[in-house]
C-alpha positions as CSV (number, residue, x, y, z in Angstrom):
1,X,0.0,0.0,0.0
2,X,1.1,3.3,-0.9
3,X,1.9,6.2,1.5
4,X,-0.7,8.1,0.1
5,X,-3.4,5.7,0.8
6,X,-2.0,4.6,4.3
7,X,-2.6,8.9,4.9
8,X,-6.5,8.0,3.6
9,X,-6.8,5.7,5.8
10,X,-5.2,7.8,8.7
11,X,-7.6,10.4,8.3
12,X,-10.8,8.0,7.9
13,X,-9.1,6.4,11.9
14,X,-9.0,10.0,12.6
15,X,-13.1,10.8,11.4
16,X,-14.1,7.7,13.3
17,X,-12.8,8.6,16.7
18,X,-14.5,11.3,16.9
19,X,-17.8,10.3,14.8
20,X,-20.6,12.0,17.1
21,X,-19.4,15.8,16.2
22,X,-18.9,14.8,12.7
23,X,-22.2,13.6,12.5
24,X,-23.7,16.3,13.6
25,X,-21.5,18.5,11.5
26,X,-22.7,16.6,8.5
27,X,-26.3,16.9,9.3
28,X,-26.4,20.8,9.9
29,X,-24.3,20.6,6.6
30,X,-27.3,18.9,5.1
31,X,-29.8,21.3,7.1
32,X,-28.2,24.0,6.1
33,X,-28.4,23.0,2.2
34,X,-32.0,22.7,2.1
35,X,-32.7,26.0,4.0
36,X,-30.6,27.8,1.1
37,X,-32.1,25.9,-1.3
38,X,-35.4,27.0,0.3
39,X,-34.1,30.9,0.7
40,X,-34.2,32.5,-3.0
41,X,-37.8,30.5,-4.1
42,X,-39.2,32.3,-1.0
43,X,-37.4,35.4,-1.4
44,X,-39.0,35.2,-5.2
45,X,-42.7,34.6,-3.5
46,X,-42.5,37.0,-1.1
47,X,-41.6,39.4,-4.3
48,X,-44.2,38.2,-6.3
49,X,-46.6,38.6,-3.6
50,X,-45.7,42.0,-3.0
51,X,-46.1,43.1,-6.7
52,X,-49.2,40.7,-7.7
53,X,-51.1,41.9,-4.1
54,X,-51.3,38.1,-3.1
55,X,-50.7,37.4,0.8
56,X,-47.1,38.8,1.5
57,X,-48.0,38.3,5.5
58,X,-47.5,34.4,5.0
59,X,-45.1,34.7,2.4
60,X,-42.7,37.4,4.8
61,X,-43.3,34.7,8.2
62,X,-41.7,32.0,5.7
63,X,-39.1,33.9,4.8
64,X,-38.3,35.3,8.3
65,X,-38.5,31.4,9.3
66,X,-36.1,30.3,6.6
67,X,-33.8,33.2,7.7
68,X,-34.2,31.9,11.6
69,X,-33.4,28.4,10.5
70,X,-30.6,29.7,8.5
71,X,-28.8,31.4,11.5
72,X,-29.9,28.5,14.3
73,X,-27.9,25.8,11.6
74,X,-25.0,28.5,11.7
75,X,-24.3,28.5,15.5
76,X,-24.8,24.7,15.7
77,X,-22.5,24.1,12.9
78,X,-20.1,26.2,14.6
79,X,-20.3,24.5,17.8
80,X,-20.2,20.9,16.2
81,X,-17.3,21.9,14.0
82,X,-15.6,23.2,17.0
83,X,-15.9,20.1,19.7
84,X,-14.9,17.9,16.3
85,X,-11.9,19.2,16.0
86,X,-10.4,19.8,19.6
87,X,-11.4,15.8,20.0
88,X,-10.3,14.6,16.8
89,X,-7.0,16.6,17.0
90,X,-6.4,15.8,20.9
91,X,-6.9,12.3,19.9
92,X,-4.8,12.0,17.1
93,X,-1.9,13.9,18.9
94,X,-2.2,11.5,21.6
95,X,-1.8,8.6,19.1
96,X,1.0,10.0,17.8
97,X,2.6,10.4,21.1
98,X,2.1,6.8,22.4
99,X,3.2,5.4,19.4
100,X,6.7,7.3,19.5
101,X,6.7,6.3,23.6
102,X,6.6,2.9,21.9
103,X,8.9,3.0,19.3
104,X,12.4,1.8,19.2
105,X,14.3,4.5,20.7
106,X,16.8,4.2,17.9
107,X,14.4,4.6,15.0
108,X,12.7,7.5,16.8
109,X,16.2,9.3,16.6
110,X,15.8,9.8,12.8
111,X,13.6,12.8,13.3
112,X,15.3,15.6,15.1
113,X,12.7,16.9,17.8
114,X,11.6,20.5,15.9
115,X,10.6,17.9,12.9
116,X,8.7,15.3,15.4
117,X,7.4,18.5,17.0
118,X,6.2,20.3,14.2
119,X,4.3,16.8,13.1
120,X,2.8,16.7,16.7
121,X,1.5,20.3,16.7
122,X,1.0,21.7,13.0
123,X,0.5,18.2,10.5
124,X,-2.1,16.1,13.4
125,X,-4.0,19.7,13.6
126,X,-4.2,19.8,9.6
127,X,-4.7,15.9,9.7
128,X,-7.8,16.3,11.7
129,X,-9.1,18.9,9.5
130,X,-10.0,16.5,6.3
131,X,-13.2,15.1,7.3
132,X,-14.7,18.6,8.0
133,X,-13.4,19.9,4.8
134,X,-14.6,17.1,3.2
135,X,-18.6,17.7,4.6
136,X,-18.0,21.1,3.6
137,X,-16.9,20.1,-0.2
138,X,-20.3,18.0,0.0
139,X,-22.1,20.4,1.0
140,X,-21.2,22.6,-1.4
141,X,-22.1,20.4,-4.5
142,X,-25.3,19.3,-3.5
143,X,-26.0,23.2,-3.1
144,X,-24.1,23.8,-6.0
145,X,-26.2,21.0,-7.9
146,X,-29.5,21.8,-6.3
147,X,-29.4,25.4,-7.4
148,X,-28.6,24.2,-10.9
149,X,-31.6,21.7,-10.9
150,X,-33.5,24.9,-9.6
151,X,-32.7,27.2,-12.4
152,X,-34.1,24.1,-14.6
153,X,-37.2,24.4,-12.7
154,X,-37.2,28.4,-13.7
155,X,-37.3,27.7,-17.5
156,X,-34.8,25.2,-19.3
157,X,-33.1,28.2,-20.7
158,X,-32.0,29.7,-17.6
159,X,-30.7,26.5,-17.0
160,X,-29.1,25.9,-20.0
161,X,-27.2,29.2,-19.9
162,X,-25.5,28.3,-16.2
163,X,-24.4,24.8,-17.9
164,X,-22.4,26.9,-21.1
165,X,-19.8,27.7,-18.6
166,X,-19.2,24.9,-16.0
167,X,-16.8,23.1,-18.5
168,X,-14.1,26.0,-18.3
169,X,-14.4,26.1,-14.9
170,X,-14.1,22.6,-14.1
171,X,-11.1,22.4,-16.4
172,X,-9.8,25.5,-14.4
173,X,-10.1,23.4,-11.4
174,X,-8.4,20.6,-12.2
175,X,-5.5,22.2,-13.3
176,X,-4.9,24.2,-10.3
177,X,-5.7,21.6,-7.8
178,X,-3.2,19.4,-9.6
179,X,-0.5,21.5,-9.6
180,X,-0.7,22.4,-5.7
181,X,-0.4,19.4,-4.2
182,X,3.2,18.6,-4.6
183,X,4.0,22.2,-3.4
184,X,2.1,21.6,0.1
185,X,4.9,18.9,0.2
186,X,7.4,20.9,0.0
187,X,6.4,23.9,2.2
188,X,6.2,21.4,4.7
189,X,9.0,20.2,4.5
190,X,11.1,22.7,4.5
191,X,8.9,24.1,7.7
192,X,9.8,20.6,9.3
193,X,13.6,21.3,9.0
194,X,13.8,25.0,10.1
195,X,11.3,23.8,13.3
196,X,14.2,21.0,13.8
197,X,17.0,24.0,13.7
198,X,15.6,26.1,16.0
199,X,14.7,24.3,19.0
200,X,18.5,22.3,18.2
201,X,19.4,26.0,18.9
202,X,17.4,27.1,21.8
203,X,18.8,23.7,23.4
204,X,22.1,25.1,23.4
205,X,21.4,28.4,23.3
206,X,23.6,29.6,26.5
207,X,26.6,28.0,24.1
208,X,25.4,30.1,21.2
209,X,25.5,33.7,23.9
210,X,28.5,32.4,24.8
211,X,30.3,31.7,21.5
212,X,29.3,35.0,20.0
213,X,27.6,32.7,17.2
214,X,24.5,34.2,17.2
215,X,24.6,35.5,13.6
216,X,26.1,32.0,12.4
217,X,23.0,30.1,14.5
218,X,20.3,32.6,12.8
219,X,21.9,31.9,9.0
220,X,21.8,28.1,10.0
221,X,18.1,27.9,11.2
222,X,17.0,29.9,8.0
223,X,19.0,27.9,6.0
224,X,15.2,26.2,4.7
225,X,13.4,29.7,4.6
226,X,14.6,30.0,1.0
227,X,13.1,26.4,0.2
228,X,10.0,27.1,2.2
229,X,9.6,30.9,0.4
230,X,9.9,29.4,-2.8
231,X,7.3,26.8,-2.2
232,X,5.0,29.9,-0.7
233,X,5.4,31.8,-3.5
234,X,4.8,28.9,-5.8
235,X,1.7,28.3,-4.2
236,X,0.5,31.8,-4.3
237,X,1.2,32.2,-8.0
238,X,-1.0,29.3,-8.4
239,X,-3.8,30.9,-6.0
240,X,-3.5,34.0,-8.4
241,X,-4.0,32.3,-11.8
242,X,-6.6,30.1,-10.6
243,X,-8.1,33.6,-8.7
244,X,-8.5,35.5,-12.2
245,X,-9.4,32.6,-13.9
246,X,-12.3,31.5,-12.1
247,X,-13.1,35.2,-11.7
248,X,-13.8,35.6,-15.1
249,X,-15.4,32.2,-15.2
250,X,-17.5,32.7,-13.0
251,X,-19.0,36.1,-13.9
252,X,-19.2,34.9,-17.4
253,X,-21.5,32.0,-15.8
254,X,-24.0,34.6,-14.0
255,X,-24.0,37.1,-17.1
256,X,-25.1,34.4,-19.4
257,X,-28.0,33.4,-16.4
258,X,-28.7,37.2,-15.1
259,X,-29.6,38.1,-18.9
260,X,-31.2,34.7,-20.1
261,X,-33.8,35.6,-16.9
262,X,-33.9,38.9,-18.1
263,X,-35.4,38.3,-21.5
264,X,-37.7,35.7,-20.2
265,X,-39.3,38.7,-17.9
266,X,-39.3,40.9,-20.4
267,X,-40.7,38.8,-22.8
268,X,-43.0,37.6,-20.1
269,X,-42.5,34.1,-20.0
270,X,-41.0,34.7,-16.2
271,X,-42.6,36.4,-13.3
272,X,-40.1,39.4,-12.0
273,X,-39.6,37.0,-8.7
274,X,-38.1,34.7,-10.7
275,X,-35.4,36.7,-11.6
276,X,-34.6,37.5,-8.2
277,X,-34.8,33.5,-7.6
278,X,-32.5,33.2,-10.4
279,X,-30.0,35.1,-9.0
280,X,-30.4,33.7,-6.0
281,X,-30.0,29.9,-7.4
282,X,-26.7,31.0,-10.0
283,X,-24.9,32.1,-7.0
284,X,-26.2,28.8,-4.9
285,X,-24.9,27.0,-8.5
286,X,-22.1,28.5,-8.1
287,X,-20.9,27.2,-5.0
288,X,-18.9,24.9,-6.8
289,X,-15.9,27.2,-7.6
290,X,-15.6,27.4,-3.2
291,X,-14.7,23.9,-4.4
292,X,-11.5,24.4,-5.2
293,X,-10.0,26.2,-1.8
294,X,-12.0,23.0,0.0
295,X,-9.5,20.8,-2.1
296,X,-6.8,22.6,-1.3
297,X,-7.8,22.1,2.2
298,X,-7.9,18.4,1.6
299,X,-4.4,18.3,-0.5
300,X,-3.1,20.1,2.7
301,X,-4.3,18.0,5.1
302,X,-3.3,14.9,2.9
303,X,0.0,15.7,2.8
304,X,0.4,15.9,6.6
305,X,-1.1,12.5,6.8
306,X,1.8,11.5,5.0
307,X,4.0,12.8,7.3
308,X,2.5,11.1,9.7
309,X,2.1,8.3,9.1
310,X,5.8,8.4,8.6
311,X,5.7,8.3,12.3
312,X,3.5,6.0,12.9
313,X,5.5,3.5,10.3
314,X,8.1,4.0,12.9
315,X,8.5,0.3,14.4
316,X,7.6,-0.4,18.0
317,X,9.0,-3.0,20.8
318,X,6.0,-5.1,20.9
319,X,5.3,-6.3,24.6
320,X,5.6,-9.6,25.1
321,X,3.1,-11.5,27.4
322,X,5.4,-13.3,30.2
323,X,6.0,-11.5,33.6
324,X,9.3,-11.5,35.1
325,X,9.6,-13.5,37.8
326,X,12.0,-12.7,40.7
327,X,15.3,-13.6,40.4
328,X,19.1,-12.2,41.4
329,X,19.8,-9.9,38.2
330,X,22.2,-11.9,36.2
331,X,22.4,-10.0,32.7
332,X,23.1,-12.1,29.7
333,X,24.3,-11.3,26.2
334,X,24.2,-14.2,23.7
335,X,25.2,-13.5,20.3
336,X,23.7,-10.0,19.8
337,X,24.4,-8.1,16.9
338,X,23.0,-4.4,16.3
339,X,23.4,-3.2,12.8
340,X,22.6,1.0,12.0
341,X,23.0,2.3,8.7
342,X,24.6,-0.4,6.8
343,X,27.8,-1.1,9.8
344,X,27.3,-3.1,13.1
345,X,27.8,-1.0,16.3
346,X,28.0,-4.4,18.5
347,X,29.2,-7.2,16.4
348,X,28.5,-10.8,18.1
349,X,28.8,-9.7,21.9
350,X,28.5,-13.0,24.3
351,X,28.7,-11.4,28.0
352,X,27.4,-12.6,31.3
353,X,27.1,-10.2,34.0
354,X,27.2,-11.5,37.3
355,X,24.3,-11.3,39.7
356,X,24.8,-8.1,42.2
357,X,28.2,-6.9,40.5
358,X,28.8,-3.6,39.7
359,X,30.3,-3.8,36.0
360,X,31.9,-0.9,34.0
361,X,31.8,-0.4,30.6
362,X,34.5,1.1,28.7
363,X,35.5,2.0,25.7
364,X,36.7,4.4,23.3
365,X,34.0,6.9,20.9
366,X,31.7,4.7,18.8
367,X,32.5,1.5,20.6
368,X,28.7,0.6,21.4
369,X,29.1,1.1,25.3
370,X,25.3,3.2,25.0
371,X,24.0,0.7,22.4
372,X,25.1,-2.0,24.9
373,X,23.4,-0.3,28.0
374,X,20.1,0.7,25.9
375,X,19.9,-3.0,25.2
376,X,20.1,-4.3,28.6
377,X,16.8,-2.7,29.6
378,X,15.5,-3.2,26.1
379,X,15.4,-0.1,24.8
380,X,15.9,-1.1,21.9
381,X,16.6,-4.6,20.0
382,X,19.1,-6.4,18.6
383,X,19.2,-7.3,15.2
384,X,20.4,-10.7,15.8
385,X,20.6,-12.7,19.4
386,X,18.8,-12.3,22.3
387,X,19.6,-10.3,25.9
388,X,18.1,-12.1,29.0
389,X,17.7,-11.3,32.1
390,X,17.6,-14.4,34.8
391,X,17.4,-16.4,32.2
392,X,14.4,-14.9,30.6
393,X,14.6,-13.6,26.7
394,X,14.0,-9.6,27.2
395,X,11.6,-9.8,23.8
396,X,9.2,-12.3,25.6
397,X,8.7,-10.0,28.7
398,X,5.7,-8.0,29.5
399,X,7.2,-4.9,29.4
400,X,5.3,-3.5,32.3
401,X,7.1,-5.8,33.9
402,X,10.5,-5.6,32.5
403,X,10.3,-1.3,33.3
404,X,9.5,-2.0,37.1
405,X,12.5,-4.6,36.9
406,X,15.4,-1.9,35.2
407,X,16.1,1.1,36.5
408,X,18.5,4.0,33.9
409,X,20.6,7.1,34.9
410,X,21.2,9.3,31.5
411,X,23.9,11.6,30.7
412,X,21.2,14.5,30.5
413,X,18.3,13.3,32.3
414,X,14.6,15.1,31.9
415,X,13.0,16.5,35.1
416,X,9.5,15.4,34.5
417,X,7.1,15.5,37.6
418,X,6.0,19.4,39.3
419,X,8.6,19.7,41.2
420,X,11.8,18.6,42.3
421,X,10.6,16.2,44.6
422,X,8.8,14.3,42.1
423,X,11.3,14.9,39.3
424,X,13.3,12.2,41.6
425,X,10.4,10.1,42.3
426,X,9.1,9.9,38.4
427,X,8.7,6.7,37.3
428,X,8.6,4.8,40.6
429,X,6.4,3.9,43.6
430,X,7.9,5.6,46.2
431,X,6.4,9.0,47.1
432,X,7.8,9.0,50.7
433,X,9.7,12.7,51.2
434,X,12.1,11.4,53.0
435,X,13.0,8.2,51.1
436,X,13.6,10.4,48.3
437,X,15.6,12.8,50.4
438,X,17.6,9.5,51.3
439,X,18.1,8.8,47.4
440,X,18.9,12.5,47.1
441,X,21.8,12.3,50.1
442,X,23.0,9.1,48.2
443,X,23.3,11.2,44.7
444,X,25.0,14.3,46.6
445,X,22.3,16.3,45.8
446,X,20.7,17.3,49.0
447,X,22.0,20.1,50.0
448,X,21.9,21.6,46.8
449,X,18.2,21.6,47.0
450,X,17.6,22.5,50.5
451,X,19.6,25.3,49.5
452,X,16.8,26.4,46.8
453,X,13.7,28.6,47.8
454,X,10.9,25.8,48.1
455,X,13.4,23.0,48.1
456,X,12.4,19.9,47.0
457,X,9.0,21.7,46.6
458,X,10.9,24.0,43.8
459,X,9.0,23.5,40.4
460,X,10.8,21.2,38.1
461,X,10.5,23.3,34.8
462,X,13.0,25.9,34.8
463,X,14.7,25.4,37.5
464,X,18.7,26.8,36.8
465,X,20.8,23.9,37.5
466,X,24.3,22.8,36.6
467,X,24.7,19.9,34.8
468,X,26.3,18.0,37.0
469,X,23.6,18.9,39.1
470,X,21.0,18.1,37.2
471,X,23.1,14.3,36.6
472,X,23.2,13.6,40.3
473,X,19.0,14.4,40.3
474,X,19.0,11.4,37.7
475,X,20.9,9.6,39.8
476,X,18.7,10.3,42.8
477,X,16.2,8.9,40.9
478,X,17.8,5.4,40.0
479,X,18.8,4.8,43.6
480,X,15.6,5.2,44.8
481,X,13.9,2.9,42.3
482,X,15.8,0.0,44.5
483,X,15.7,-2.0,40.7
484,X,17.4,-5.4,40.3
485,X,19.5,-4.1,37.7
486,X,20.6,-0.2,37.5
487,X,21.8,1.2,34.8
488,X,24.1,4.2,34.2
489,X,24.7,5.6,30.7
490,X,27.5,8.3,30.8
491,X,25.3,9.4,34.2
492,X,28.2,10.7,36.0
493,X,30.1,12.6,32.8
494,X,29.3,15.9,34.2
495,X,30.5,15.5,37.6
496,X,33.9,16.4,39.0
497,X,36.2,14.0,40.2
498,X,35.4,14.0,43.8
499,X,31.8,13.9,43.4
500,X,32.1,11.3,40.7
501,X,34.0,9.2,43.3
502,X,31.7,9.8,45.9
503,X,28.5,8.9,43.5
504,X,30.5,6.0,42.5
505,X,30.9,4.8,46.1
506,X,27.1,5.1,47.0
507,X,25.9,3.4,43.9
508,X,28.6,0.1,44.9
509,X,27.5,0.8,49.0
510,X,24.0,1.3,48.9
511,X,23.1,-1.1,46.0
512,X,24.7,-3.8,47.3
513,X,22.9,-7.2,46.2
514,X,21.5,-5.3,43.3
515,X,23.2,-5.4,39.7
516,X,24.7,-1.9,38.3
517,X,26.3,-1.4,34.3
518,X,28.0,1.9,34.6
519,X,29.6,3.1,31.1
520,X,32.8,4.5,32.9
521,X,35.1,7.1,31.2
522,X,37.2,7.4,34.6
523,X,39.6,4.8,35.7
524,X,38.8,5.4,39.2
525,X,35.6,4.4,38.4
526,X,36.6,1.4,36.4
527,X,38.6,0.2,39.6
528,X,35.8,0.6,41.8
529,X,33.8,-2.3,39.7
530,X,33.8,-5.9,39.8
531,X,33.8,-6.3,36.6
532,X,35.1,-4.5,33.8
533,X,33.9,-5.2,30.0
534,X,36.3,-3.7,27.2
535,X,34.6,-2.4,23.9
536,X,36.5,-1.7,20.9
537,X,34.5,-1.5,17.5
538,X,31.6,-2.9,18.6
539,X,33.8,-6.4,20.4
540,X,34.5,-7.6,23.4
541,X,38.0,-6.7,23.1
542,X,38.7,-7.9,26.9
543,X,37.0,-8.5,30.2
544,X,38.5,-8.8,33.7
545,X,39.0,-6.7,36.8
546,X,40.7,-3.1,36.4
547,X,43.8,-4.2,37.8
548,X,43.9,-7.0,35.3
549,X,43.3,-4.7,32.1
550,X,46.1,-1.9,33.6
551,X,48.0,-4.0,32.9
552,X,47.5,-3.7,28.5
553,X,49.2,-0.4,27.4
554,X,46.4,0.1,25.4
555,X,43.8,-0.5,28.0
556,X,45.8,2.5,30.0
557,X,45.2,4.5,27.3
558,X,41.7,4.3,26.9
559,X,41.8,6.8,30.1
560,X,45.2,8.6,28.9
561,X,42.7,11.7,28.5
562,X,41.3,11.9,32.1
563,X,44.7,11.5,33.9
564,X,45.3,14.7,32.1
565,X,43.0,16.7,33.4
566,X,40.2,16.2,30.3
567,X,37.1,14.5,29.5
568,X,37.3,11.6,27.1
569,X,34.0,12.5,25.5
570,X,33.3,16.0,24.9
571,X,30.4,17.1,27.3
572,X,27.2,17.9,25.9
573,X,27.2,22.3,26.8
């Protein structure tokens, strides 16, 4: 199936779940077609009445109805229209959002975060729009085609004077709608990659004040702008010829109708409300040129279907079905293999890691020590083999489960939760103030908040914090978890040496019986563990304690760097 018809069916999921708005969307649609069908045959009796001395009391009361009706379908439409698309946007936003919680954390980091962002905000908003502008484009042609059918009803020549022009203008139509389609494409685009550069720059934007790169940074983010103003002004030429076109069209349409009517009264084959109802009709008839910004609508909102579902094609870590039963924490590798872009970054890895050890992890740059730990709480997959955890396969655990089981530290971890208090507690069971303010002691991060304000009642968002600051809250929060296996993933990069150490200690002291991966880039570090695994291109290259491995010249000068007084990886700023 194509991308195109996966978006179809995207935004036929998206009409579905919210069905009840639509529906009454579409019937004050349909309401609202037969009162203006209704309007200009009782404007025309009202007239006649009027002239002719018949009863223009009943024939005013039905027109003052029709008008009541007309305004009553107007403010339910608008009301419908308006809960349809908060719920069938919220909805769709929320589908997008679960889906990239779900994904394969790898394969989610093909789309910088402006690009996923702009898809979540702008495309599921224009997404959700379809439907509506899809009852509208019906609407329209049945008015448009029940106006026509009126003017038949006038006299077959009134008729047959509207039908003289609506081959130009459908061939005016199709020209334009064809040519705009592919341009919606490539405005957005081009609005997805500017949206990626700028929040990459307001991520680092204390780097950018600092580096005096400000200029450089705006040139870079508008590096798009000239794609995305030449797919603008593409678009507006198009709007512009099709504007003038179906101008002249049109009018050339309602000439031809206004003066066929006009001979018929004169000649008196018409009554004079009839060419008041005429008019009234060739403008209803007419609704079909409004056709061609609803399809515009619709290419629009196609074409951020297809971006979505981009997303949504995105593959997930199915959950498996088997709970994880308790156990020690003995880790297992067995065979695994995880290929990116066409070169392995762990090539047939075979490691046990002992029950209750703390192992390190080291490596040079591109060695696969963060592949490695994202795959021991299955973060992702491996391409080939399997990573168990007491003896179970990762893939056949409910993953409920497995979460409650594994417990990460990042290099830059997010402070979700109000405030700091439940920044450290997110993800957990434990909402106890001072078990987290244990966890917190542990991490060496205590003080640091007591010394804020509102403490650990200081809200999360926005709160200035170093980065090694905000490393040891990350770490607060993987102590307190208590999980069989901990995981720490360049978690302690930002810390100085001292605190590092201190860390360190806790994590070995206060975990004790509990099994810890640490990717280590310090050697005092390395010596603290039990274990120590040595990547190099994706291999085992060797495994043993730190003593052991000092003794390889090369091993020593894996951490070469640090006993110089820098960081083997360059910290993120």
């Amino acid at each position: 199936m194509t991308t195109r018809a996966y978006g179809d069916r995207l935004i036929a999921s998206v009409a579905a779940c919210a069905w009840a708005p639509l529906a009454l969307t579409a019937l004050t649609a349909a309401g609202g077609c037969v009162v203006a069908l209704a309007l200009p045959a009782s404007m025309a009796a009202a007239v006649d009445a009027a002239v002719t001395g018949g009863d223009a009391l009943l024939a005013t009361v039905r027109l003052a109805f029709l008008l009541g009706a007309t305004a009553l379908v107007d403010i339910v439409s608008a009301i419908a229209g308006a809960a349809y698309s908060a719920s069938a946007a919220g909805s769709l936003r929320m589908r997008l959002a679960n889906r990239l919680l779900a994904v394969n954390i790898v394969e989610a980091g093909r789309f910088p975060t402006g690009e996923l962002v702009n898809r979540l905000v702008s495309n599921a908003a224009t997404t959700a729009s379809v439907p509506m502008t899809l009852i509208g484009a019906g609407s329209g042609l049945v008015t448009s085609v029940g106006g026509v059918v009126a003017l038949f009803t006038i006299d077959w020549r009134v008729g047959a004077a509207f039908l003289t022009g609506v081959p130009l203008a459908l061939v005016v139509m199709r020209v334009f709608v064809s040519g705009v389609s592919g341009l919606y494409d490539r405005s957005q685009a081009a609005q997805g990659r500017l949206a990626a550069r700028l929040t990459e720059t307001l991520a680092g934007i204390r780097t950018v004040r600092a580096a005096g790169t400000a200029s450089h940074e705006t040139s870079r983010v508008l590096r798009p702008l000239p794609d995305l103003s030449a797919a603008g002004h593409a678009l507006w030429r198009a709007q512009a010829r099709g504007g003038w076109q179906f101008t002249l069209t049109l009018s050339l349409i309602e000439i031809l109708v206004l003066a066929t009517a006009g001979f018929g009264v004169a000649e008196g084959r018409l009554e004079p409300g009839a060419f008041l109802a005429a008019a009234g009709y060739t403008a209803l008839g007419l609704a079909f040129a409004g056709l061609t910004e609803t399809l515009m609508g619709v290419a629009h909102g196609r074409s951020a279907a297809r971006r979505l579902c981009q997303v949504f094609a995105l593959p997930v870590l199915p959950s498996g079905t088997v709970p994880l039963a308790a156990g020690p924490g003995v880790l297992s590798f067995r065979g695994v293999t995880v290929i990116r872009e066409g070169g392995p970054l762990l090539d047939d890895i075979c490691l046990e890691i002992p029950a209750g050890a703390m192992t390190a992890v080291v490596g040079p740059s591109g060695a696969g020590k963060t592949t490695l730990a994202l795959l021991a709480g299955r973060l992702t997959d491996p391409d080939r083999g399997e990573v168990l955890l007491d003896g179970q396969c990762l893939a056949d655990l409910d993953l409920a489960s497995l979460r409650g089981a594994v417990a990460y530290a990042f290099e830059r971890p997010a402070l979700l939760g109000g405030d700091l208090a439940s920044a450290i507690a997110y993800g957990g069971t434990v909402s106890d103030l001072e078990e987290i303010r244990a966890a917190a002691r542990a991490a060496h991060i205590d003080d640091v908040i007591r010394r804020l304000p509102a403490g650990y009642r200081t809200p999360a968002a926005g709160v200035w914090l170093s980065g090694g600051e905000i490393q040891r809250l990350g770490l607060a929060r993987a102590l307190l978890r208590r999980a069989r296996l901990t995981v720490l993933d360049d978690a302690t990069s930002s810390l100085d040496t001292v605190t590092e150490a201190q860390v360190t200690a806790a994590l070995r002291d206060g975990s004790r019986g509990r099994t810890r991966l640490v990717i280590a880039h310090r050697p005092a570090t390395a010596a603290r563990a039990d274990l120590v695994v040595w990547l190099d291109s994706g291999r085992i290259r060797a495994q043993g304690t730190h003593r052991e491995l000092w003794r390889d010249p090369a091993y020593r000068a894996l951490f070469a760097a640090v006993s110089n007084g820098e960081k083997p990886c360059p910290a993120t700023p």
